[in-house]
C-alpha positions as CSV (number, residue, x, y, z in Angstrom):
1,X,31.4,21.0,89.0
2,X,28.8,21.3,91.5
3,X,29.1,21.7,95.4
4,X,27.7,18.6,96.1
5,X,30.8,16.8,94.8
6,X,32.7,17.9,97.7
7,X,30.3,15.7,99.9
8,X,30.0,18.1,102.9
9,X,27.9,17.0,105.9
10,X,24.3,17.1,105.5
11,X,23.8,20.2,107.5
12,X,26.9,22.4,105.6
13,X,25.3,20.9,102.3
14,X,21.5,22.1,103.3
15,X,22.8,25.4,104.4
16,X,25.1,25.7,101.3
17,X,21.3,25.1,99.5
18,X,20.1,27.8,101.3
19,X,22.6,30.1,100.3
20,X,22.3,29.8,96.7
21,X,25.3,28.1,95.9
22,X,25.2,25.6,93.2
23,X,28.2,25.8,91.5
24,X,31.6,27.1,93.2
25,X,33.7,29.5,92.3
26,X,36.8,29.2,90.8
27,X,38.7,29.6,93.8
28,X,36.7,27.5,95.5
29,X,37.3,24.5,93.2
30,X,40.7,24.7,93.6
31,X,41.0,25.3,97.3
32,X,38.5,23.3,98.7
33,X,39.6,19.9,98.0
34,X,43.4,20.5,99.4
35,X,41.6,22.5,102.2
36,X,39.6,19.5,103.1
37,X,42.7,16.7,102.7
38,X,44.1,19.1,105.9
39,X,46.6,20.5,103.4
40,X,48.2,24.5,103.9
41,X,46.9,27.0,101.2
42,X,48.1,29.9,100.3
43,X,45.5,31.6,98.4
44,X,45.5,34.3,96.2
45,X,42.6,36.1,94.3
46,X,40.7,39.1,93.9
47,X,38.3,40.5,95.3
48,X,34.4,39.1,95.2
49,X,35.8,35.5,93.6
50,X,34.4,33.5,96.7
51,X,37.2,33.6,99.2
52,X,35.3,33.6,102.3
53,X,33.2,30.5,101.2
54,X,36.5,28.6,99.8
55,X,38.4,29.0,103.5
56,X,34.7,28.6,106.1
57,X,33.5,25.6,104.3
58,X,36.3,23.1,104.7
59,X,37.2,24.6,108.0
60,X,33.5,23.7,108.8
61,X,33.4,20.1,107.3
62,X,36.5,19.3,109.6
63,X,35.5,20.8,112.6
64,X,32.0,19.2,112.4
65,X,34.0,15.8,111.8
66,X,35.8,15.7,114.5
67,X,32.9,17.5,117.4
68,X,32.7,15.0,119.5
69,X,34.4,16.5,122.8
70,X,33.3,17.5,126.4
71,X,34.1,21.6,127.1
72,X,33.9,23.8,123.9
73,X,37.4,25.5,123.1
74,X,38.4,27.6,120.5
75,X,39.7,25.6,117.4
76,X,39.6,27.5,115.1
77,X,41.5,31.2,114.7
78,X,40.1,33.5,111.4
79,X,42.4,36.6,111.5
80,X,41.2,39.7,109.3
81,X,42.3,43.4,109.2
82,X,39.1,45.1,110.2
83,X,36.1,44.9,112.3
84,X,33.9,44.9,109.0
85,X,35.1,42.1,107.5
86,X,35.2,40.2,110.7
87,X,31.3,40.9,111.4
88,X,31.0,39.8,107.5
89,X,33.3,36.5,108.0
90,X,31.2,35.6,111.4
91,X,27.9,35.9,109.9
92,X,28.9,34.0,106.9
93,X,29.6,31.0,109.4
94,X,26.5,31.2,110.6
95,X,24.9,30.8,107.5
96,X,27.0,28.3,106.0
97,X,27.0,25.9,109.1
98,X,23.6,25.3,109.6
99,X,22.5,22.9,112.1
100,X,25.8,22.1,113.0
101,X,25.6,23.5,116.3
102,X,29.5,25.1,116.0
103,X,29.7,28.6,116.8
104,X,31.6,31.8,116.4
105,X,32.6,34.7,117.8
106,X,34.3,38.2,116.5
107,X,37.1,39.6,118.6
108,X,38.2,44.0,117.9
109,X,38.7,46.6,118.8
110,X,36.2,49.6,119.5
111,X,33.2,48.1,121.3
112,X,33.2,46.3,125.1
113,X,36.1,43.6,125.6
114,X,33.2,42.4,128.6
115,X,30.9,41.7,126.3
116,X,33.3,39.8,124.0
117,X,34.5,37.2,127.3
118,X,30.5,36.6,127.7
119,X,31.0,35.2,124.4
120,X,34.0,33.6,124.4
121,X,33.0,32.1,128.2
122,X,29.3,30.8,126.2
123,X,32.2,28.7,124.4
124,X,33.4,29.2,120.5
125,X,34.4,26.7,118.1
126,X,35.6,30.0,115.9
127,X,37.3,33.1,116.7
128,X,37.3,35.6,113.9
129,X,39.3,38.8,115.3
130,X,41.4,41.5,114.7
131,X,44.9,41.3,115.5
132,X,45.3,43.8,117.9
133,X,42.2,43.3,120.4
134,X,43.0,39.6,120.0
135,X,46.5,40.3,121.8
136,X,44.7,42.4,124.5
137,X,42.7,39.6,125.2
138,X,45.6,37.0,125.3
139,X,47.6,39.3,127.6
140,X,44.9,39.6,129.9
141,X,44.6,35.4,129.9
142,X,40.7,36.2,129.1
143,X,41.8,33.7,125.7
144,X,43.2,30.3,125.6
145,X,44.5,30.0,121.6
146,X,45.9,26.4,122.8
147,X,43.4,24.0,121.2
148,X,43.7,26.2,117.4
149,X,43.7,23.4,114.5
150,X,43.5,25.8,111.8
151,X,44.8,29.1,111.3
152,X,43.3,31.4,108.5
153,X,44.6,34.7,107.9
154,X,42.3,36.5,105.6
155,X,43.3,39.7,103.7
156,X,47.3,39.2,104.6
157,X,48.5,42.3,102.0
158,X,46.0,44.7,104.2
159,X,47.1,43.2,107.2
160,X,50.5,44.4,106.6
161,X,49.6,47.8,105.2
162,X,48.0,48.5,108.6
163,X,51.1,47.2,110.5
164,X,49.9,44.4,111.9
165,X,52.4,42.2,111.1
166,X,54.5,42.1,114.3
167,X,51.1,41.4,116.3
168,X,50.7,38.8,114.2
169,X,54.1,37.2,115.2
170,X,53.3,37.3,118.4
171,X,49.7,35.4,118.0
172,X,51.5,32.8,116.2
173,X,53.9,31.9,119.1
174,X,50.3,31.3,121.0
175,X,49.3,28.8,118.5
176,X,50.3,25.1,118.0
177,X,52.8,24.1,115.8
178,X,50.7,21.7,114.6
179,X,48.1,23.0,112.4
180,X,46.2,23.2,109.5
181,X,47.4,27.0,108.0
182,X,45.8,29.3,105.2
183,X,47.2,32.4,103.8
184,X,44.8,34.2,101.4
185,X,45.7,38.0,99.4
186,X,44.6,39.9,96.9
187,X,48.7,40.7,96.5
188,X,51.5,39.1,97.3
189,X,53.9,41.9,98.5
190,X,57.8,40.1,99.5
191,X,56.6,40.6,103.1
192,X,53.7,38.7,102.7
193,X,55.5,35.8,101.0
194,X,57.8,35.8,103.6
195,X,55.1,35.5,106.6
196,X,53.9,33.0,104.2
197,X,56.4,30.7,104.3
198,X,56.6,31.1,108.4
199,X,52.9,30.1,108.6
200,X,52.6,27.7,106.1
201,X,54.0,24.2,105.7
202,X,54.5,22.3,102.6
203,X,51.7,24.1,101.3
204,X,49.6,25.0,97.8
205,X,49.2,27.3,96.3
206,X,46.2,28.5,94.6
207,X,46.1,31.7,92.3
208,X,43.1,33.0,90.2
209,X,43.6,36.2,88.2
210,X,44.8,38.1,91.6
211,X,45.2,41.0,89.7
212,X,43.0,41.2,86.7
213,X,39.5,43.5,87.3
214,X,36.3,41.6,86.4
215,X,35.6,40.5,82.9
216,X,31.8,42.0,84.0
217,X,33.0,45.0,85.1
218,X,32.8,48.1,82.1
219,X,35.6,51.0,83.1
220,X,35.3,54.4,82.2
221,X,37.5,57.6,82.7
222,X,36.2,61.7,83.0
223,X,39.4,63.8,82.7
224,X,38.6,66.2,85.5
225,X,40.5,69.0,87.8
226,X,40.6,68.6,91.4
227,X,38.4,71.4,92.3
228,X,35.7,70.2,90.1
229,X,35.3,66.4,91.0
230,X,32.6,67.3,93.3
231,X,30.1,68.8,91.3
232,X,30.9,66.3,88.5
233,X,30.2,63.5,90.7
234,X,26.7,65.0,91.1
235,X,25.8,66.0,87.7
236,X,27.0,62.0,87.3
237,X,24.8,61.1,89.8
238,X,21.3,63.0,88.8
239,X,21.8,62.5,84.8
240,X,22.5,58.8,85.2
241,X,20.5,55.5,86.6
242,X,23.3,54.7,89.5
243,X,21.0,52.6,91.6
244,X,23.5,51.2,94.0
245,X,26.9,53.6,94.2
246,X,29.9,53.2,96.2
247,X,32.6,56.1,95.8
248,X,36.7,56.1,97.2
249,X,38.3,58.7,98.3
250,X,41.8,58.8,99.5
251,X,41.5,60.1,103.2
252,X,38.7,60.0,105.8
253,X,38.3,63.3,105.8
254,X,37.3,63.6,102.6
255,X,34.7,60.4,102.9
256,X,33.2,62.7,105.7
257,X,32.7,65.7,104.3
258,X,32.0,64.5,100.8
259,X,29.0,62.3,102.0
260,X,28.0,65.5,104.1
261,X,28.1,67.9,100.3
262,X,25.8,64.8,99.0
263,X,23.8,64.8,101.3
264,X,23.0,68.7,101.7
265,X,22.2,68.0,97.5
266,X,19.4,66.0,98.6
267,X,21.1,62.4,97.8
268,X,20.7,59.5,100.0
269,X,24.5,59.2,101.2
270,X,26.5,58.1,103.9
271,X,30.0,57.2,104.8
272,X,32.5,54.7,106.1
273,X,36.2,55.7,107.6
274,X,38.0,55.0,110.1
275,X,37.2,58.0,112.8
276,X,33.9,56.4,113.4
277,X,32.7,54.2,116.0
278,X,31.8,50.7,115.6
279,X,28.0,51.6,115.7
280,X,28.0,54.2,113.5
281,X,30.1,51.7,111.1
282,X,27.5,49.7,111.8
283,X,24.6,51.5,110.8
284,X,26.1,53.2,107.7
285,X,26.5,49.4,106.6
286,X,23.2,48.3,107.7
287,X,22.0,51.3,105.8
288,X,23.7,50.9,102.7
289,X,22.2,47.5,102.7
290,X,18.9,48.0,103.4
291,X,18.5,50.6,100.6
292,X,18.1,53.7,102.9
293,X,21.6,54.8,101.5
294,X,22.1,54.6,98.1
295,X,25.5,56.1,98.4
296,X,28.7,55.2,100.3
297,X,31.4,57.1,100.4
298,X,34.7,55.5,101.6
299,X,38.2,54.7,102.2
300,X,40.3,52.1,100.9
301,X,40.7,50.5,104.1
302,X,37.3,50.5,105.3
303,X,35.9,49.2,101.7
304,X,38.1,45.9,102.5
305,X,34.5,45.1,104.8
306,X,32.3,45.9,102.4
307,X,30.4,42.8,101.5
308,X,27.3,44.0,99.7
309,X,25.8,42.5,96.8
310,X,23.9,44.8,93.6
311,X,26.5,47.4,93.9
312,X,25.8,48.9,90.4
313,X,28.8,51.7,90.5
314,X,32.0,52.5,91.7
315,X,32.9,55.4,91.6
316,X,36.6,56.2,92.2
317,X,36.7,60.2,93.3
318,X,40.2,59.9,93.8
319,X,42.2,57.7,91.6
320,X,44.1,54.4,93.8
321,X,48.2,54.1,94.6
322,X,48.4,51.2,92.8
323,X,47.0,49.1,89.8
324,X,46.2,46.5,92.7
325,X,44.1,49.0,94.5
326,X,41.9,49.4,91.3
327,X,41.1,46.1,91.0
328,X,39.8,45.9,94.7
329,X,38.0,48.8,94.5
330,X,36.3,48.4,91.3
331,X,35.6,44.7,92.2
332,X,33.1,45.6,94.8
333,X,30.9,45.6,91.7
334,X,30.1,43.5,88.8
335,X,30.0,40.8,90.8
336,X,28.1,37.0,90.6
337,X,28.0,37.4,87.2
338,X,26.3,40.7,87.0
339,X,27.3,43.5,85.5
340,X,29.0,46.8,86.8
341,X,30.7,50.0,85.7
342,X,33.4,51.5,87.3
343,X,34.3,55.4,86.8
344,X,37.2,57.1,87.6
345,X,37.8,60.9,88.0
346,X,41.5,61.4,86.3
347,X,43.3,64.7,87.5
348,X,46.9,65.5,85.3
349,X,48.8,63.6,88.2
350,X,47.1,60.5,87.4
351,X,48.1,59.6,83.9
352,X,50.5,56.9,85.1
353,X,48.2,55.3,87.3
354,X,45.6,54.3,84.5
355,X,48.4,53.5,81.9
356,X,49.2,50.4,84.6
357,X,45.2,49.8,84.5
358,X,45.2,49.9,80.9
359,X,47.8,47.6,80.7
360,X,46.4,44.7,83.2
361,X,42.8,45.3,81.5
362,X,44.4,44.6,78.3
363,X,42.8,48.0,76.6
364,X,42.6,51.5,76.8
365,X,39.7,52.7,79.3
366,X,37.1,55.1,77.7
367,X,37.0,58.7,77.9
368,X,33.6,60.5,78.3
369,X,32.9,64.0,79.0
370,X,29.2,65.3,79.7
371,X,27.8,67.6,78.2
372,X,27.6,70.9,79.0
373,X,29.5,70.7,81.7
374,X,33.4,72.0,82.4
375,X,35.3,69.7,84.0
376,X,37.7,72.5,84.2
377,X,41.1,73.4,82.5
378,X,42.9,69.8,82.8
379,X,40.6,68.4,80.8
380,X,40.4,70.6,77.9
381,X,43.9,69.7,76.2
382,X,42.7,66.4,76.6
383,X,40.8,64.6,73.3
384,X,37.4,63.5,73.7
385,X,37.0,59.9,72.9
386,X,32.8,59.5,73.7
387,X,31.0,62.4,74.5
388,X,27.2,61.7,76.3
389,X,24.9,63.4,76.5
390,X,22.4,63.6,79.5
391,X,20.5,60.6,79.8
392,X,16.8,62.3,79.2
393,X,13.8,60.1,80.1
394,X,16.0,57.7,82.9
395,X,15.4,58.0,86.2
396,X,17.5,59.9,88.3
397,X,18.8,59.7,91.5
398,X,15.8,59.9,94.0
399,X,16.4,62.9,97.0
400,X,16.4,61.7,100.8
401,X,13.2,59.8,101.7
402,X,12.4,59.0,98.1
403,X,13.3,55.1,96.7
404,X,13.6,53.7,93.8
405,X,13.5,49.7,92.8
406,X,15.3,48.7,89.8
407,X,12.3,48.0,87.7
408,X,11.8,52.1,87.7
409,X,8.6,51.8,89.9
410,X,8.8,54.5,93.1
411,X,7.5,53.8,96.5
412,X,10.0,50.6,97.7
413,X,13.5,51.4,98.3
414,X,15.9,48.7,96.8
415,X,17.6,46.8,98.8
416,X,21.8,45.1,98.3
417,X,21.5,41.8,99.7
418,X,24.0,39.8,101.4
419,X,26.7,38.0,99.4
420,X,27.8,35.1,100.4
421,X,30.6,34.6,97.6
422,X,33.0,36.7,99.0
């Protein structure tokens, strides 16, 4: 199947050309053609299968159908659970509708609410915002959701882990009844199902391998004590070609001053966690993209806006609460076909953890160990299943102000594009 059998307008179709799609996703060839019959969806799908492109499209296609009105209102309401993936979700409208002349607009918290009315008085045909700012703004009367034909909630399990849930509650009385409605999560928790079925009506539902990491996607394991995760992480990241690296940790405090102990090491590293403001968000991102950072370090939540293609590593410094968490993390690479390699640093306490992963990969993960180095006394009770030596003669990790592209060749940094399959 090809996306020109879904026989979207002329300007969605040239701007799908321009993004590179040519053959969906299979999310997207499952959702799109109930999506664009007006049908309820509730979708659910890991992460980097094409969700964003499987919800905007359709949405686009019936809002450009139906355009022909006098003032611009909002019709359109895209809730999300952070300000990253809102900012991601807004510019891949703009991409995707083209000459269309519809418009968006992104709603949350941390930067000027007087800013966001200049753009909502300009006049939106798409909101996307965060729960919380969105209410501030409807409280105030400074937004009318009374014209809303379709309601997306994007990310609904994060949504929930973040407590938004009674917010959302009260958006949905602001809505119409009658709607077009899409639920789409990575997990399906029994609170989510149950908001599910109060949003949706009659609906489908679409599932593809929600919880299964990426057949692309090679896992690995270093048995490793607490203490010693830091330095192994750097020996990891000098002996090894990790052109494009994106590490978890648990807390932001740890993202902070972990990015800070790369970063006195000479790596090109930032972070991303919650205590920041939106501009320094923003330029960590904008960073990371570009090539100037190399290295990310960050939390869960935050790495839920992370839309970055060429993302060669993951790197998870502390191990995820759940087998659902791993798949989300480790799914920020291998992605569009290409291949990636996740690594995780196991601690005693962890064992459990990456049984569960074992279990949903369908095999046990490999155990390496570098050599010459101690990982410290949890791991040496431990058998060593593949033992590595340094890689001599590949290129390294290159120091601050020092790039790399991935044919070997110094002097350009590399650069993560944009992906619009998210």
């Amino acid at each position: 199947m090809q996306f020109n059998d879904f026989h979207f307008h002329p300007a969605i179709a040239a701007a799908v050309t321009d993004c590179g799609y040519t053959n969906p996703t299979a999310i997207q060839e499952q959702a799109i053609p109930h999506l664009l019959k007006g049908c309820d969806l509730l979708g659910l799908a890991q992460t980097g299968t094409g969700k964003t492109a499987a919800f905007v499209l359709p949405t686009l296609q019936r809002l450009q159908e139906n355009s022909a009105r006098g003032r611009r209102v909002v019709r359109s309401l895209i809730l999300t659970p952070t300000r990253e993936l809102a900012e991601q979700i807004h510019e891949n409208i703009g991409q995707m509708a083209g000459t269309t002349g519809l418009r968006s607009c992104t709603v949350y918290g941390g930067v000027s609410k007087n800013r966001q009315l200049q753009e909502l008085r300009r006049g939106a045909d798409i909101v996307v915002a965060c729960p919380g700012r969105l209410l501030d703004h409807l409280n105030d009367h400074t937004m009318d959701l009374s014209g809303i034909e379709i309601l997306i909630l994007d990310e609904a399990d994060q949504m929930f882990d973040k407590g938004f849930l009674p917010d959302i509650r009260r958006i949905l009385r602001q809505v119409p009844g009658k709607r077009q409605s899409m639920v789409f999560s990575a997990t399906m928790p029994r609170e989510i199902r149950h908001l599910a079925e109060e949003v949706l009506s009659g609906h489908v539902t679409i599932q593809v391998d929600h919880e299964k990491p990426a057949a692309t996607i090679s896992h690995v394991q270093f048995r490793v004590s607490q203490e010693r995760k830091t330095a192994l992480l750097k020996n990891i990241l000098r002996e090894r070609a990790m052109a494009t690296t994106l590490v978890f940790t648990r807390t932001k405090y740890k993202a902070k001053n972990l990015a800070r102990q790369l970063q006195n090491a000479g790596f090109r590293a930032t972070s991303l966690q919650g205590n920041m403001s939106q501009n320094q968000r923003r330029q960590a991102m904008e960073g990371f993209r570009s090539g100037r950072f190399n290295i990310l370090v960050a939390t869960d939540i935050a790495a839920r806006g992370i839309d970055v293609s060429g993302i060669s590593h993951v790197v998870n410094y502390d191990i995820p609460d759940t087998v659902e968490a791993y798949t989300h993390r480790t799914g920020r690479t291998g992605r569009a076909e290409q291949k990636g390699e996740a690594f995780s640093f196991v601690t005693s306490a962890d064992g459990r953890l990456i049984k569960t992963v074992e279990r949903s990969l369908g095999k046990k993960i490999p155990q390496e160990t570098v050599t010459g180095f101690d990982c410290g006394p949890e791991s040496q009770d431990r058998p060593k299943k593949r033992t590595h030596a340094p890689h001599r003669g590949r290129r390294t990790a290159a120091p601050a102000g020092r790039g790399r592209n991935t044919n070997g060749k110094s002097g350009r940094k590399r650069s993560a594009s944009f992906d619009f399959g998210v």
